[in-house]
N, C-alpha and C positions, 0 to 999 in steps of 0.2 A: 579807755576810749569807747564813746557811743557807737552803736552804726544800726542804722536803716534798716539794712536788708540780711544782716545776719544777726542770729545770736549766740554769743556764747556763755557757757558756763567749765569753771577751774573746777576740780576732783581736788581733795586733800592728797592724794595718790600720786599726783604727777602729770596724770591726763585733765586736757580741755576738750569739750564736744563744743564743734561748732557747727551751727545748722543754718544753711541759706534759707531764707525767709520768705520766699513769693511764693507763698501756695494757689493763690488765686490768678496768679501765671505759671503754673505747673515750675516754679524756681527756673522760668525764661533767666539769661543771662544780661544784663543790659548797661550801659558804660558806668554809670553808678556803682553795682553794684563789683566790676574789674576791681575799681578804686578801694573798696573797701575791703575786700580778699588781700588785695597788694599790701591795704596798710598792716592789716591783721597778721599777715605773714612775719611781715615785720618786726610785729608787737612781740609776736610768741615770739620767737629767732632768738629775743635777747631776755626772754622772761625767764629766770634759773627755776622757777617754780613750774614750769611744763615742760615735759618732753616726749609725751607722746599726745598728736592730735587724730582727733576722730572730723571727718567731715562727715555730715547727711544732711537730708533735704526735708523739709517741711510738708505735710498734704500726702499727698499720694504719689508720689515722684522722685526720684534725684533727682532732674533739670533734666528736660526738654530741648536744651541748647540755648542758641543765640535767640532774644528778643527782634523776631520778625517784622514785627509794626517798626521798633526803633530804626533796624536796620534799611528797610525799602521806604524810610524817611531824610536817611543820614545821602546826602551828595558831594563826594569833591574829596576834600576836606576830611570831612564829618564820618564818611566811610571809612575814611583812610588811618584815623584817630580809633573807629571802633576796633578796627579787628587787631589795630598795633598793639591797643589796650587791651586783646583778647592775649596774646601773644606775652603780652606783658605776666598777666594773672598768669596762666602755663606755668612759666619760670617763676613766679616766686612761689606759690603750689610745688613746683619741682625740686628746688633750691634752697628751699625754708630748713633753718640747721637742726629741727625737731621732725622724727618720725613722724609720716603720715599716715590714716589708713581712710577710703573713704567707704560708708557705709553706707549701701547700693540698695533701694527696694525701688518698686513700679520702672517707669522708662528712663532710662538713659542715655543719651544721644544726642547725638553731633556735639555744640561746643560743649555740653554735660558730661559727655564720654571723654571730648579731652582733660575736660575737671578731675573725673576718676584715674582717667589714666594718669594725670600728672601726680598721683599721689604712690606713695611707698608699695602700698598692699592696698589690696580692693574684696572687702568681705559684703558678697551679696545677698540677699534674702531668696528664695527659689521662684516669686514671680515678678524678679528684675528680667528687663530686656536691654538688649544692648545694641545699637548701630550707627551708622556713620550715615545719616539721612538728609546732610546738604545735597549732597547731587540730586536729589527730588527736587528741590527750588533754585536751582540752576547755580550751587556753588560746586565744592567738595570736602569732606572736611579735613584741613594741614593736621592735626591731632592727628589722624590714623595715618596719614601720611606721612607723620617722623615716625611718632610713636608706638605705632603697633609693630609693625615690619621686623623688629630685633626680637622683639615677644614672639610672634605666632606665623613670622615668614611672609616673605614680599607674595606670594600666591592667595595665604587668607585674606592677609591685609587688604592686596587688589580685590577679591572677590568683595568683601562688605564694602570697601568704599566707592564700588563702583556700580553695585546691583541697590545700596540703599536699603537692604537684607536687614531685621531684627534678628537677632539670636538669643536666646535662653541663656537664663546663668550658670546652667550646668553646661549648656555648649562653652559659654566662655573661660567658661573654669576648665573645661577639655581644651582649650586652644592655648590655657595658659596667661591669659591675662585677669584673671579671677583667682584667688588664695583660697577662699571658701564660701562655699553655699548653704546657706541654714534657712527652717521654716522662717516666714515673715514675722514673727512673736518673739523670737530667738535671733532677731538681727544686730540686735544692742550689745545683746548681752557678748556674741560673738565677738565682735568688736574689741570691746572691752575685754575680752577670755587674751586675745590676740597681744592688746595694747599691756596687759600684764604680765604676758611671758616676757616680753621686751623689756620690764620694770626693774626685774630684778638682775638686769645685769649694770655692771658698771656706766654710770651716768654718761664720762666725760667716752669711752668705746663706744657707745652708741654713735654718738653724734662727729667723732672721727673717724669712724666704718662709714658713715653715709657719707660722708665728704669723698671720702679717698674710693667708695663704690660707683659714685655718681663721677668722678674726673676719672678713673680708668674706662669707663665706658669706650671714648673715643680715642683713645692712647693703642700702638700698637705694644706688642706682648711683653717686649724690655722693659721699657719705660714705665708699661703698665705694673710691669711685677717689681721694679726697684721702686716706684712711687708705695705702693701696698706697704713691702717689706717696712720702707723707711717711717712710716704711720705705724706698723705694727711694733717695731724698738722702740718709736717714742712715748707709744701707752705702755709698753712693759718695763719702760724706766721712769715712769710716774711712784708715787705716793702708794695712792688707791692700786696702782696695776699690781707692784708689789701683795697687798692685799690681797685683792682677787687671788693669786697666786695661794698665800699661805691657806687663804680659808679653805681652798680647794684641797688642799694637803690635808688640811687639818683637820678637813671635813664637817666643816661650820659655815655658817652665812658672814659673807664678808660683811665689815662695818666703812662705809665710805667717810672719807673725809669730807671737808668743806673747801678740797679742790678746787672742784670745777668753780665755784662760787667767787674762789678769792683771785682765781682768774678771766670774771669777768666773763664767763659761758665763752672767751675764747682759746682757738688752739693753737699750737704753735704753728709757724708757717712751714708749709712744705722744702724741705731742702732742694 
């Protein structure tokens, strides 16, 4: 599939980089552009040839947030369609059944920061900035307001989203919502160092780790640790889990089957 406002390219390896495309809007966010993240989410989720994604931003930037001309245009309606459609993007960014990482240089912020944050791991360059800069134009942004608070505690969180505060990437990587900070020459390649530790472990544990990381989140401690457990039996009674197993004995690199494959990239349903 075509699209507008992003582009991507597939790695023989397993990894896709996708880069949002408005450099000449600092990668502004705008309802367009929701559409084609959502669909692209999609795409990858059921594409057995990618499993780990890179996002970064075109120009000088990740994204700058929400497209403010579109926005203090949109009325009624039109408002109400944008930010559902922000809200949308979020979740499939969050819920997409491939690893994500987003690779973070120049400004970051407001719906931009929710973009980063809604991804797996966030590797930034050392002159990314970070903040929640709607309350400057009379909104706030719902991004630091789910998603920061479990990261870096409801005190950080209030403080940037209420002061408007840019932070460094070494502060953010001190609070905890940054993985790693490397020169800005060294931010690919990071990236990429990152998305290949992930590579060599078993396909189909990958992406039923993220499933069963992401649904205990909100689960209290029972529920949350019999949901794990029972994901944890079901990859060790696999094909391939076996595998992993023996190679680890044997002290050889495991050989994967065409498992995941002939199941269709899906997993079985939770008990």
């Amino acid at each position: 599939m075509g699209y507008e406002f992003l582009l991507t390219e597939k790695m023989d390896n397993g990894i896709a980089v996708v880069t949002l495309n408005r450099p000449e809007k600092n990668n502004t966010l705008h309802y367009k552009l929701y559409l084609e993240i959502n669909d692209l989410m999609e795409e990858m989720s059921v594409d057995d040839d990618v499993r780990v994604l890179i996002f970064r931003g075109a120009g000088n930037h990740f994204s700058m947030g929400g497209d403010l001309k579109e926005i203090v245009e949109n009325e009624g309606v039109e408002t109400s369609r944008f930010f559902h459609g922000l809200s949308r993007m979020y979740k499939a960014i969050k819920y997409c059944r491939k690893i994500t990482i987003a690779a973070v240089h120049g400004v970051c912020s407001a719906g931009g920061l929710g973009v980063a944050l809604s991804h797996d791991m966030i590797v930034a360059s050392e002159d990314a900035k970070f903040g929640a800069t709607a309350i400057k134009v009379g909104m706030f942004c719902a991004n630091t307001a789910v998603m920061l608070p479990p990261i870096v505690g409801d005190k950080r969180a209030f403080e940037l989203q209420f002061t408007g505060k840019i932070i460094s990437a070494s502060e953010a990587e001190r609070w905890g919502f940054v993985n790693r900070v490397v020169p800005r020459e060294k931010l690919m390649d990071a990236a990429f160092e990152l998305a290949e530790e992930l590579l060599v472990h078993m396909p189909i544990g990958l992406e039923v780790g993220k499933q069963s990381f992401l649904m205990t989140r909100d689960m209290p401690y029972g529920p949350a640790i019999d949901h794990a457990i029972e994901r944890v039996a079901y990859l060790a009674d696999l094909s391939d889990g076996k595998e992993a197993m023996r190679a680890f004995l044997e002290k050889r690199k495991p050989v994967w089957s065409d498992e995941w494959q002939r199941r269709g990239g899906r997993v079985s349903p939770s008990r």
